[in-house]
C-alpha positions as CSV (number, residue, x, y, z in Angstrom):
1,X,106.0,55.0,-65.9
2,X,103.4,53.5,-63.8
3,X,100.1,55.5,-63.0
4,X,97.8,55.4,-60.1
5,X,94.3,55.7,-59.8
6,X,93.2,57.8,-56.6
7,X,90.0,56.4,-55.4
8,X,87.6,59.1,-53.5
9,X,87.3,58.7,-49.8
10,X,84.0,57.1,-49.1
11,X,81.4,59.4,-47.7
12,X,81.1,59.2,-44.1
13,X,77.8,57.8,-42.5
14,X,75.3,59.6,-42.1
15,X,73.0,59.2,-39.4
16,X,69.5,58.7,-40.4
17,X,67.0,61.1,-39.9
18,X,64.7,59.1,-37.5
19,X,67.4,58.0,-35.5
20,X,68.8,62.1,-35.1
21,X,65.0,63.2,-34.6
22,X,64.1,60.5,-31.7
23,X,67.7,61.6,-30.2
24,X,67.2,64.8,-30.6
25,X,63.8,64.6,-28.7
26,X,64.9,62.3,-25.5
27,X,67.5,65.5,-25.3
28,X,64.8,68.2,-25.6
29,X,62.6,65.8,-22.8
30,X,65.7,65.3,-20.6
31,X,65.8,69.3,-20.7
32,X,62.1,69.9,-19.9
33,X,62.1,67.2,-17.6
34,X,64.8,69.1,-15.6
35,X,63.5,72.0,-15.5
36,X,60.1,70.7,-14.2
37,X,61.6,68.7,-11.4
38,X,62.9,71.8,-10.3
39,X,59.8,74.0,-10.3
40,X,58.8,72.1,-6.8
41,X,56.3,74.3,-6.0
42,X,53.7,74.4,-9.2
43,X,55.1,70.0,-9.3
44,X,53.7,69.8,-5.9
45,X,50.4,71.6,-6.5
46,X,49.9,70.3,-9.5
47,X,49.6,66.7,-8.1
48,X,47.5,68.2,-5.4
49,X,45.1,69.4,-6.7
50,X,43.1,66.6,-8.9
51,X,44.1,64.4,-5.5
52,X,42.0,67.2,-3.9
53,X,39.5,67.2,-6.1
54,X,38.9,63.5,-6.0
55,X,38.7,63.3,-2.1
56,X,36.3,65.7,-1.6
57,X,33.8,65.6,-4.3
58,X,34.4,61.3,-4.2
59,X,32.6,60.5,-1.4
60,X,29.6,62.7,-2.2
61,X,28.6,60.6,-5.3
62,X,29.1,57.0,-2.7
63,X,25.6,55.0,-2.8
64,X,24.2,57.3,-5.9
65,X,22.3,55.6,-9.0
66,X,24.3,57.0,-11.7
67,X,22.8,55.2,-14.2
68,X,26.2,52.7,-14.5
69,X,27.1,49.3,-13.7
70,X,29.8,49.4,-11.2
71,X,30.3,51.4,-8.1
72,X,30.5,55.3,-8.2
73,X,34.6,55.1,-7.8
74,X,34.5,53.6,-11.2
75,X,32.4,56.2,-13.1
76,X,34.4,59.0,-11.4
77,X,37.8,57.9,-11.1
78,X,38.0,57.7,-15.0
79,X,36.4,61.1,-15.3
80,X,38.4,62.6,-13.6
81,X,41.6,60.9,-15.3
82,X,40.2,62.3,-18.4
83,X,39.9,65.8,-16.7
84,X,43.1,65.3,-16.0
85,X,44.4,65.0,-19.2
86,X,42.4,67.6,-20.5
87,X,43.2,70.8,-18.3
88,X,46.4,69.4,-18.0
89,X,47.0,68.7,-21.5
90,X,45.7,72.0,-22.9
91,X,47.2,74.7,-20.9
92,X,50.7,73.9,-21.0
93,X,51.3,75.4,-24.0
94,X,51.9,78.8,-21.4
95,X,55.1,77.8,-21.1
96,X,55.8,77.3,-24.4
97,X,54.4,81.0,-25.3
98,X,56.8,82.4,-22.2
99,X,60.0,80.9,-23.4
100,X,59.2,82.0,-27.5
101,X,58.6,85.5,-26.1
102,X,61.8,86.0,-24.0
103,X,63.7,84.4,-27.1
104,X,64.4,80.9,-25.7
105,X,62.5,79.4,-28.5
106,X,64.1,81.2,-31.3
107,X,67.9,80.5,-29.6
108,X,67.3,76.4,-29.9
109,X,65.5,76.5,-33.4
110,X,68.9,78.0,-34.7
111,X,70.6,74.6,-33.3
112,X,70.9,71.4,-34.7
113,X,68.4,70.1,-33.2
114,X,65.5,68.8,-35.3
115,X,62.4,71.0,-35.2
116,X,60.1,68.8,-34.4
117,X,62.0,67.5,-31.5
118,X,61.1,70.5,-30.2
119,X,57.8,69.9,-29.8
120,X,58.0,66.3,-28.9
121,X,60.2,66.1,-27.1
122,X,57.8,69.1,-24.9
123,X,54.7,67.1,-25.2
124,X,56.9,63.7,-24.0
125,X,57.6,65.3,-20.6
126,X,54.0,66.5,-20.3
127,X,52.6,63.2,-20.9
128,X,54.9,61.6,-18.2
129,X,54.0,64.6,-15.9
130,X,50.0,63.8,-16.6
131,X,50.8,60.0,-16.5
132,X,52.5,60.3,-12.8
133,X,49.5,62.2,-11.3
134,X,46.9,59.7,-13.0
135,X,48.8,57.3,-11.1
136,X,48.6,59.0,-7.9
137,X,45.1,59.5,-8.5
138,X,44.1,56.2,-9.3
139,X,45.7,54.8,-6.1
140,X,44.1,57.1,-4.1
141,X,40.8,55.8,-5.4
142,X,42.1,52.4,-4.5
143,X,42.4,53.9,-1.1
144,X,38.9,55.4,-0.9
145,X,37.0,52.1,-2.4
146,X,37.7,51.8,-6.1
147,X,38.0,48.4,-7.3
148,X,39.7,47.7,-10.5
149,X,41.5,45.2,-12.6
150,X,44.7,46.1,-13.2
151,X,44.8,45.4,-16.7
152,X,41.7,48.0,-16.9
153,X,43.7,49.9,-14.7
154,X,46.8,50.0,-17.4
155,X,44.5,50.2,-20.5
156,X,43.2,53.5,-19.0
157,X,46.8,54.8,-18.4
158,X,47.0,54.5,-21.9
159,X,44.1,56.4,-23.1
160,X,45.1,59.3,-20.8
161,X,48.7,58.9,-21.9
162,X,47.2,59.1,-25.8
163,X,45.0,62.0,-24.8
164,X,47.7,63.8,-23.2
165,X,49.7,63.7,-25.9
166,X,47.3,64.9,-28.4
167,X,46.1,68.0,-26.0
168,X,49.5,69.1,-25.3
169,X,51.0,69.1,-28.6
170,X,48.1,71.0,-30.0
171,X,48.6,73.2,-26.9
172,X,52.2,73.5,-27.6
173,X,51.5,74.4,-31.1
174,X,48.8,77.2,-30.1
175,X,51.8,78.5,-28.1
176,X,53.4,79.5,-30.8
177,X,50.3,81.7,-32.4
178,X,49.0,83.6,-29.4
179,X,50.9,86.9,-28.7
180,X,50.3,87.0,-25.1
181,X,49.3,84.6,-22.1
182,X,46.2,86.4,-21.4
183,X,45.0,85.9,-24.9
184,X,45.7,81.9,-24.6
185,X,43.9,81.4,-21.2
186,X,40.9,83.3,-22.5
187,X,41.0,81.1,-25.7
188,X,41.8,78.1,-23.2
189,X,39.5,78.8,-20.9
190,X,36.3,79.4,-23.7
191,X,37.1,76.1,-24.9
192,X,38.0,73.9,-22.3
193,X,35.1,74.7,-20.2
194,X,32.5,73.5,-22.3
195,X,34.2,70.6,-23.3
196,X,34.8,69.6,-20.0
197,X,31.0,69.5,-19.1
198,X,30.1,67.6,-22.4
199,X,32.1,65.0,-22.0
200,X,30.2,64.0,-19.0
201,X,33.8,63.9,-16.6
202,X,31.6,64.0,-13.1
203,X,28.6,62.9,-14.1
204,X,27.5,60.2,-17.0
205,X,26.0,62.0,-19.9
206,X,22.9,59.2,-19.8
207,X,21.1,61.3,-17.0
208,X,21.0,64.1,-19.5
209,X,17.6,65.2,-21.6
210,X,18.0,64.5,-24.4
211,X,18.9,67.4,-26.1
212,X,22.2,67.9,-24.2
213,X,22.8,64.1,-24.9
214,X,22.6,64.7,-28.8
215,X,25.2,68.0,-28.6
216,X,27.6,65.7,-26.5
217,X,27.9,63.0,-28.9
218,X,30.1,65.3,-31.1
219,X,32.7,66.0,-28.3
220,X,35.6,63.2,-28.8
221,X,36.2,63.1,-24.8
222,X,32.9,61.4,-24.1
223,X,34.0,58.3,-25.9
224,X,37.5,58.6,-24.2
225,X,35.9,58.6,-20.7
226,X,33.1,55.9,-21.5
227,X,35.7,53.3,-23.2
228,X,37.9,54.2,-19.8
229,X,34.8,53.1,-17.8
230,X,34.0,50.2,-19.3
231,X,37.7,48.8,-19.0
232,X,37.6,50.1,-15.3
233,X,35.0,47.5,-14.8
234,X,36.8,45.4,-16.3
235,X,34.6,45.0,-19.8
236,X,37.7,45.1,-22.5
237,X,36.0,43.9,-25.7
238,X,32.8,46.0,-26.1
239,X,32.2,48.3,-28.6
240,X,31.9,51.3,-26.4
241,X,36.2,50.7,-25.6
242,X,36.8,50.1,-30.0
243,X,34.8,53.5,-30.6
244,X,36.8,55.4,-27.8
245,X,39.9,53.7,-28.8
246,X,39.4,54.7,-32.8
247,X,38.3,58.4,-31.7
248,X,41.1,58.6,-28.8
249,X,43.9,57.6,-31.9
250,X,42.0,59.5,-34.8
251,X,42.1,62.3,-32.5
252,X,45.6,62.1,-31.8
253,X,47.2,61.8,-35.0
254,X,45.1,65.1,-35.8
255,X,46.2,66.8,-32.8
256,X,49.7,65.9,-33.9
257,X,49.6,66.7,-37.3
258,X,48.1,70.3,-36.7
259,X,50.7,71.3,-34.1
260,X,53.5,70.6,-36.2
261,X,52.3,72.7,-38.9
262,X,51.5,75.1,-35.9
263,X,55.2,74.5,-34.8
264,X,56.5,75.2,-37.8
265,X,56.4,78.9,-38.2
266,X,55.5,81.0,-35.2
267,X,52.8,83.7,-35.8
268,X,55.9,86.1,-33.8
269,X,57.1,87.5,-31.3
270,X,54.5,89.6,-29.2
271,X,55.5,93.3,-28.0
């Protein structure tokens, strides 16, 4: 009588978690990215209106001492990138309150899909969104009399591609704690505004008194816009671009870190 031995199946392969959560976010961005595309209207507008801004507010700094090296195009242009990033960034975490108060939120977190491709994958298509205007805004400068390198040109891509990323995640994840749209533009709104005129965006923060000078220095966009300055005159290796670049990452990974615990569990659904 001859026995046999039955040997388990092996287990099947798994996939590994990074590998589902980056999938799982290019098919959360492909979603948004649809869906944005679509919206012609508030796409169109959207690219208008820093292009806009830039034209008509450009030409009246042309032949102005602001304090800077360089011409006026490249103390504005990266102020305005900044801005950019920074209304941009921080209010389209509306949408994400909309769709987690008609119930589209809570219908893909019962998927498979990883949780926090959720909110990447969000925050990816608002940084290529941000990225694609800075562009537009950039060559428009070009058009009006900034001059550039390019590789300052790229290098301050980046910094409003970190940026954005940080804002709209942490907008993204404030979306998911306010109970109503009017309650996140006032909280928006309260916050950006002062921010914004901190940073020094239009205007350098040098011609300040010195008072206002002092507050500023503890608002993380002001070394954001000065490192993309300098590397729009094409100074790379200064200390001014390592401190934006440290504050810009730092900044970031904090950003990051709270939205996903802001991500995790939603404060509710509002009445």
């Amino acid at each position: 009588m001859t026995t046999s031995t039955v040997h388990p199946a092996p287990a099947p392969d798994l996939p590994h978690p990074g590998g589902r959560l980056w999938a799982d976010t290019a098919l959360v961005f492909g979603r948004c990215l649809r869906a944005t595309l679509r919206s012609k209207t508030s796409l169109f507008f959207g690219m208008l209106q820093p292009l806009l801004f830039l034209a008509l507010f450009g030409p009246l700094l042309t032949g102005l001492d602001l304090g800077r090296q360089g011409s006026s195009w490249q103390t504005l242009v990266p102020g305005i990138l900044v801005q950019l990033a920074l209304l941009g960034g921080s209010y389209v975490g509306m949408g994400q309150l909309v769709e987690r108060n008609t119930g589209v939120v809570d219908r893909m977190r019962v998927t498979p899909v990883a949780p926090l491709a959720l909110l990447l994958g969000r925050t990816l298509r608002d940084v290529v969104q941000l990225v694609a205007q800075s562009v537009l805004l950039v060559l428009l400068g070009v058009a009006l009399g900034l001059r550039a390198p390019v590789g300052g040109i790229v290098l301050g891509l980046a910094f409003v591609a970190v940026l954005s990323a940080a804002l709209a995640a942490l907008s993204h994840g404030l979306g998911m704690r306010m109970r109503s749209t009017t309650e996140f533009a006032a909280v928006a709104n309260t916050t950006v505004l002062p921010l914004m005129l901190l940073s020094g965006l239009l205007l350098p923060m040098d011609l300040a008194p010195d008072w206002l000078d002092g507050v500023s220095r503890v608002v993380p966009f002001r070394y954001t816009v000065e490192a993309v300055r300098d590397v729009f005159r094409g100074d790379f290796a200064t200390h001014t671009v390592a401190v934006g670049a440290v504050v810009t990452i730092a900044l970031a990974a904090l950003c990051l870190a709270g939205a996903a615990r802001l991500h995790r569990r939603p404060h509710g659904t509002a009445a």
